[in-house]
C-alpha positions as a printed Julia matrix, in Angstrom:
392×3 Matrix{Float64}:
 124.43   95.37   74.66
 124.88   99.09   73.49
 127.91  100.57   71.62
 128.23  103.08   74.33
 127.92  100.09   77.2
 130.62   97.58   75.52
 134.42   97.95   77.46
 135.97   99.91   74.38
 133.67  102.85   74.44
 133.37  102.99   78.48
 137.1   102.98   78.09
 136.78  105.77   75.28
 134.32  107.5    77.85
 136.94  107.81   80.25
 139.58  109.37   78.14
 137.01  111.97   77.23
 136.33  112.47   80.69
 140.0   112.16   81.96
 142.3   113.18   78.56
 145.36  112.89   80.87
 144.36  108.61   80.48
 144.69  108.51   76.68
 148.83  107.75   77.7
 147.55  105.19   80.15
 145.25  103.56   78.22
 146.67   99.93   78.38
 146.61  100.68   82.45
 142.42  101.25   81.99
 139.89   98.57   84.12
 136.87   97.94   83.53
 134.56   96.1    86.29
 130.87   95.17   86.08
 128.5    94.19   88.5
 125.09   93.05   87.51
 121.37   93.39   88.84
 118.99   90.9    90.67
 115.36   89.62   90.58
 114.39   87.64   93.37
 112.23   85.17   92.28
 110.57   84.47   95.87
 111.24   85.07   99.17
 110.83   88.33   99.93
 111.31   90.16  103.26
 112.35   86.91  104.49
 116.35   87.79  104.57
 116.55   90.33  107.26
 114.42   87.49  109.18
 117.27   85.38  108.79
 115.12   83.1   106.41
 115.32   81.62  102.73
 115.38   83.59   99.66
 115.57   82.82   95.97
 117.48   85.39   93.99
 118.86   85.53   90.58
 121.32   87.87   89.48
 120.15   89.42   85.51
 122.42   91.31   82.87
 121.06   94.19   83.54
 124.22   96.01   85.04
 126.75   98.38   85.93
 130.03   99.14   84.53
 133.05  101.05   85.87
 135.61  101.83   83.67
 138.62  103.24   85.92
 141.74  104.16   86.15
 143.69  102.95   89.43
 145.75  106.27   90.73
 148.14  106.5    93.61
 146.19  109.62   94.68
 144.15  108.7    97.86
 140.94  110.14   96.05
 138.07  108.13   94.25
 136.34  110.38   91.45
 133.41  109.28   89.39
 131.64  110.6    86.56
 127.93  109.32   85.43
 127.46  109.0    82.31
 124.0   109.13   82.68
 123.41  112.4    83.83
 127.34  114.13   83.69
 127.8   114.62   87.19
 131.0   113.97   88.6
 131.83  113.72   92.42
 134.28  112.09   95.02
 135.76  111.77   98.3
 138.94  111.09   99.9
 139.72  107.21  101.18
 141.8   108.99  103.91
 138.81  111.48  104.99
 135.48  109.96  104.0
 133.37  111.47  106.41
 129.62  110.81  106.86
 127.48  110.21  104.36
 125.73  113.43  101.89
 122.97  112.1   100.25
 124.14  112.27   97.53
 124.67  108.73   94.55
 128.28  108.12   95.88
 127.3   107.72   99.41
 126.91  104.04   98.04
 130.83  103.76   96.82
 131.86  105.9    99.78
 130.16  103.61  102.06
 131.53  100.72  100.25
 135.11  102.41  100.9
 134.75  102.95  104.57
 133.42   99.36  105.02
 136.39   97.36  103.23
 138.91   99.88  105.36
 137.1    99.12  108.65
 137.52   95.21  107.72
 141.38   95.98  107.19
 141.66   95.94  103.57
 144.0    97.96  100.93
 142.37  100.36   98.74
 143.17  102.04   95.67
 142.35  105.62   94.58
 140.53  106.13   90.6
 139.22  108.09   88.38
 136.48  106.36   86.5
 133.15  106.65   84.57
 129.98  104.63   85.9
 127.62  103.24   83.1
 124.45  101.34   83.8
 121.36   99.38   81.7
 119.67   99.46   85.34
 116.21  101.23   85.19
 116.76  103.51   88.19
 114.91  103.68   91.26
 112.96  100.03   89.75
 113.73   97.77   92.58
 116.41   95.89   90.72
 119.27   96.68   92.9
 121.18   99.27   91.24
 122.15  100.56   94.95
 123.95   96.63   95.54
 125.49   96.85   91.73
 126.88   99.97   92.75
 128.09   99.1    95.32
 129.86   95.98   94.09
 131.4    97.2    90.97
 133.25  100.09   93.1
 134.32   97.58   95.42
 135.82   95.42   92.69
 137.67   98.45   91.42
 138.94   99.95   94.66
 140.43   96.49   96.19
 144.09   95.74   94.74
 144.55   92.5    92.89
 145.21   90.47   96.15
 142.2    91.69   98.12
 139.83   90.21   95.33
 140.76   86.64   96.08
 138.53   86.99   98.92
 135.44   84.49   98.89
 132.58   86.38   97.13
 130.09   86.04   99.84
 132.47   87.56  102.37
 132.06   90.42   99.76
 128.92   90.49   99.31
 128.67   90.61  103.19
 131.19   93.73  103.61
 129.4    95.28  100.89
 125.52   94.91  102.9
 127.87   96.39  106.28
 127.98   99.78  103.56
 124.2   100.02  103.09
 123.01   99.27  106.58
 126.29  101.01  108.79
 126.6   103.8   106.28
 124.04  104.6   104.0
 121.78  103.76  107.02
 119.08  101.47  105.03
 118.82   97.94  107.42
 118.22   95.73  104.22
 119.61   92.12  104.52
 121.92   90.4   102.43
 119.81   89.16   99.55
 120.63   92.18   96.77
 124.5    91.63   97.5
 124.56   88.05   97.2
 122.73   87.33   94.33
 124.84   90.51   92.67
 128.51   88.76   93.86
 127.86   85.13   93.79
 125.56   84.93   90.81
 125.43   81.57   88.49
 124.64   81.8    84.95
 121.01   80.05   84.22
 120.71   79.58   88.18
 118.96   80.79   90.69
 120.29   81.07   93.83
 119.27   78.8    97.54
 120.22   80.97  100.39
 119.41   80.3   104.24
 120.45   84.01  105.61
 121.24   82.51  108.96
 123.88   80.1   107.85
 124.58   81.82  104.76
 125.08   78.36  103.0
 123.83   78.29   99.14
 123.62   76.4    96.25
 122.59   77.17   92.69
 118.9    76.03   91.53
 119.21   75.58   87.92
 115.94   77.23   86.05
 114.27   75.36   83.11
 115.86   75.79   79.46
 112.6    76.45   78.03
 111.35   79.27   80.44
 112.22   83.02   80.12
 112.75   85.38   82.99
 110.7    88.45   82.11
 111.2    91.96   84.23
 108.51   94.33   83.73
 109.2    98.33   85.01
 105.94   99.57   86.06
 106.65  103.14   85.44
 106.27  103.76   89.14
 110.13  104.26   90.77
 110.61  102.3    93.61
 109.96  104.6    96.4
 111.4   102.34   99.64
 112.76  105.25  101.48
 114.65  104.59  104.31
 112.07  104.87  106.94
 109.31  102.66  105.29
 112.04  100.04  105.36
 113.01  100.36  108.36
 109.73  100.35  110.1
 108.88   96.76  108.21
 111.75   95.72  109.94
 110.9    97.11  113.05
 107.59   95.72  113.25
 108.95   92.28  112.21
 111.66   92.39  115.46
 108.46   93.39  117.84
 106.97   90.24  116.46
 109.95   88.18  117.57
 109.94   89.57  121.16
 106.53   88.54  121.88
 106.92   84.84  120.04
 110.2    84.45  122.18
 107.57   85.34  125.04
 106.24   82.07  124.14
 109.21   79.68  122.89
 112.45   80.87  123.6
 114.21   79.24  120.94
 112.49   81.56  118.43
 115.19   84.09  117.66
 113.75   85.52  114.39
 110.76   85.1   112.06
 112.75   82.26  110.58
 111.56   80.52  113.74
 108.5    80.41  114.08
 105.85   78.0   112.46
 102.42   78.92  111.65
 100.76   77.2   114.8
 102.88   79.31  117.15
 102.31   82.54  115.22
  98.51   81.94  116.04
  99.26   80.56  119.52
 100.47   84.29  120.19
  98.0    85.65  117.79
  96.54   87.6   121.13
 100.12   89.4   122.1
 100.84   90.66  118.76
  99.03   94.1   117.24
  97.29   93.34  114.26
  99.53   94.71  111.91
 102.64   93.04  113.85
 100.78   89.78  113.04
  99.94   90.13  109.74
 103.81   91.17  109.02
 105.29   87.6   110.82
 102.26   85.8   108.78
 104.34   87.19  105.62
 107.33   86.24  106.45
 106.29   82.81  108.11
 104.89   81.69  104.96
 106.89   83.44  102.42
 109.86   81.14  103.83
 108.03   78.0   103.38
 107.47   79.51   99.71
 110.68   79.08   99.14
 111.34   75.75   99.42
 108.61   74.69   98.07
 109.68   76.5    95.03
 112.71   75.08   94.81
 111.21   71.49   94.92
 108.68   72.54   92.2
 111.8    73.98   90.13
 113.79   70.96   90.55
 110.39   69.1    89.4
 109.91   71.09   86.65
 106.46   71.68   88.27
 105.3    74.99   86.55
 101.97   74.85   87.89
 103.04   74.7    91.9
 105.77   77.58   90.56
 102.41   79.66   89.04
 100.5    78.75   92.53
 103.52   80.08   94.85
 104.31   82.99   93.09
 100.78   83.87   93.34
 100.5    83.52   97.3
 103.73   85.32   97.41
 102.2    88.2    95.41
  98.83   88.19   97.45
 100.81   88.09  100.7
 103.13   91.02  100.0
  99.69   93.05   99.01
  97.72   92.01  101.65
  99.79   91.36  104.85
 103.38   92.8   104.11
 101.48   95.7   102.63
 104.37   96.5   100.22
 102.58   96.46   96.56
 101.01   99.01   94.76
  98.08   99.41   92.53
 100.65   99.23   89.52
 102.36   96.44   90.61
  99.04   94.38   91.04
  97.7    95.86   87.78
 101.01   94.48   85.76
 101.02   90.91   87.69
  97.02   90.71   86.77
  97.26   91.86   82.89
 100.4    89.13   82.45
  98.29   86.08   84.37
  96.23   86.87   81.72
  98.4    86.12   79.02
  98.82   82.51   77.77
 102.17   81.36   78.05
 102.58   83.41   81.19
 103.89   81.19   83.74
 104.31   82.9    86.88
 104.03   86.79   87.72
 104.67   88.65   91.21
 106.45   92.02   92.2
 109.74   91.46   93.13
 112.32   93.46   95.19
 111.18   95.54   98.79
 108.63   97.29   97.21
 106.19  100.72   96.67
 106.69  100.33   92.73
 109.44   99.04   90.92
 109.12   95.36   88.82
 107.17   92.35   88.77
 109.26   89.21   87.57
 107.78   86.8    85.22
 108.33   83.78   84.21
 107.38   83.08   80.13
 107.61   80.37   77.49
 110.12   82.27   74.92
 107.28   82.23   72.27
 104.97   84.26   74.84
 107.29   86.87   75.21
 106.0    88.73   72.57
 102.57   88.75   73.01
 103.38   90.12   76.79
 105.25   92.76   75.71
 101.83   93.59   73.41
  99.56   93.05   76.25
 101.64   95.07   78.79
 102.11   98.05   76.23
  98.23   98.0    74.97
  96.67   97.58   78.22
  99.26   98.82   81.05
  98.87  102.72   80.3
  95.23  103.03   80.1
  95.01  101.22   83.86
  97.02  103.4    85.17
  98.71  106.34   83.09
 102.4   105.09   83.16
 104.16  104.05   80.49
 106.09  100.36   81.36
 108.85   98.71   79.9
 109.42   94.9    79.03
 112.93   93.93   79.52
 113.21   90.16   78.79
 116.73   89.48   80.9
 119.28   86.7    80.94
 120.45   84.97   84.17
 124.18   85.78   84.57
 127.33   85.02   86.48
 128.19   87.38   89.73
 130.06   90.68   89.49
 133.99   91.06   87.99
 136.42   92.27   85.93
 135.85   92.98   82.24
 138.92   91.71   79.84
């Protein structure tokens, strides 16, 4: 952790920002919400099927102070911009950064709840735009701010769940639940088992002696609403011509492999190739799970493989920097596992080390990364961690 990231000096922050606070200071919050790498299963939550996220300490961090005003300002420190809106007027969205907390805002009032005004300061060790979630963290750490005391008893998936309504009812992307999960109901040193139909879960504790690697390709994360949105798209026109076939197929999560080439003929080529994704991606995930709670690192190295080749080849989602960084680290020894994680078009691949590889990864990526593709990457070795809260 930074100086400038650690509660005292966000809380400093604020009094810069806000000198009226300095006679408040005792009344000062702060509220953190961290980032996510799914391991596997990706795609598969919108499909109502299994994923495998972790949530990292990578984060956010609000530090506010709660004002009987009905008006939520923020400043980033980041870049010194400052904006807000009104919880009594909120309006559509700008697109503008606080669309996210203004979405957030309008979703908790629509499910009834009590909000409080604040001034704050937003910090984050989130590499923007790198697939990581920063737009869930967000999200989650003005939520825990803007709720009173009572409202935060509430069970931490419903939260996560009112805080997914804000992305896809406000901010108008159609993602699933995965990113605002992982980022509320986090377990330290676990991954986390969710089916997105039942929304049941359980922790899948990951091996002492294996290290959790993200690696930024340099290339931001360009999902953009509509590329998103079509995925999704052609993933629902799948389902309506599989129902065609078996009606009990609702979603992707549905279908096995021999219907999927039982209706092989009624689907476009592209329409199959998206449901072959998703089909197998979800039986990825269990299998994972069985090889974690094995300790088999060799099935983990195979899946994470398919899951890579499969998001390149079918989901079309990878790039050439994403498949360059996943090939130099399979090339390391003591590289376990490698795949792009998150939706997609840049961003992160996840790895999974022994913690006396690390090093020589970080060399390999640095020496060899740049010349493939003229970007420069970072290495951020990250720590599983518990789900978003309040700092003391």
């Amino acid at each position: 952790m930074t100086v400038a990231f650690a509660p005292e000096s966000l809380v400093d922050a604020l009094i810069e920002a806000v000198p009226d606070a300095a006679a408040r200071r005792g009344d000062i919050r702060v509220v953190r919400a961290p980032g996510r790498v799914n391991l596997i299963g990706e795609h598969t939550d919108y499909n109502l099927g299994f994923v495998l996220p972790a949530a990292i300490d990578l984060e956010i961090r609000i530090a506010y102070l709660p004002d009987d005003a009905r008006e939520v300002t923020l400043r980033r420190l980041d870049t010194g911009e400052s904006d807000s809106f009104d919880l009594d007027g909120i309006g559509p969205k700008q697109g503008r950064w606080l669309d996210y907390v203004a979405g957030t805002a309008w979703a908790l009032a629509e499910a009834g709840h009590r909000l409080t005004g604040l001034q704050g300061v937003v910090a984050s060790s989130l590499p923007p735009n790198a697939g990581l979630s920063s737009s869930a963290a967000i999200e989650l750490a003005s939520a825990w701010a803007m709720l009173d005391d009572a409202a935060l008893g509430m069970d931490r998936l419903e939260l996560a769940r009112l805080c997914q309504r804000a992305e896809n009812g406000y901010v108008g992307v159609m993602g699933g639940i995965l990113d605002q999960f992982a980022e509320s109901c986090g377990v330290a040193g676990s991954a986390l088992l969710l089916d997105c139909r039942s929304l049941e879960w359980r922790p899948v504790p990951l091996p002492a002696d294996v290290a959790v690697v993200v690696c930024h390709t340099g290339s931001e994360r360009r999902l953009g609403t509509s590329e998103y949105n079509t995925r999704r798209a052609q993933c629902d026109a799948a389902v309506v011509e599989l129902a065609r076939l078996d009606p009990a197929v609702h979603s992707l999560r549905d279908a096995t492999p021999e219907l999927l080439e039982a209706a092989r003929g009624r689907l476009s080529e592209v329409g199959y190739r998206r449901a072959r994704h998703v089909v197998g991606e979800d039986r990825r995930v269990g299998e994972a799970v069985a090889a974690f709670e094995a300790d088999d690192l060799d099935a983990i190295r195979t899946l994470f493989a398919a899951s890579h080749e499969s998001l390149r080849d079918d989901f079309e989602v990878s790039s050439p920097e994403l498949d360059a960084m996943v090939d130099i680290a399979m090339h390391v020894p003591g590289v376990i596992a490698a795949r792009m994680t998150g939706a997609g078009f840049g961003g992160c691949t996840v790895n999974l080390v022994r913690p006396d590889a690390v090093q020589a990864l970080r060399d390999a990526v640095v020496e060899r990364y740049p010349s493939r593709t003229g970007l420069t990457p970072m290495v951020l070795p990250v720590a599983v961690t518990d789900g978003a809260g309040r700092l003391t």
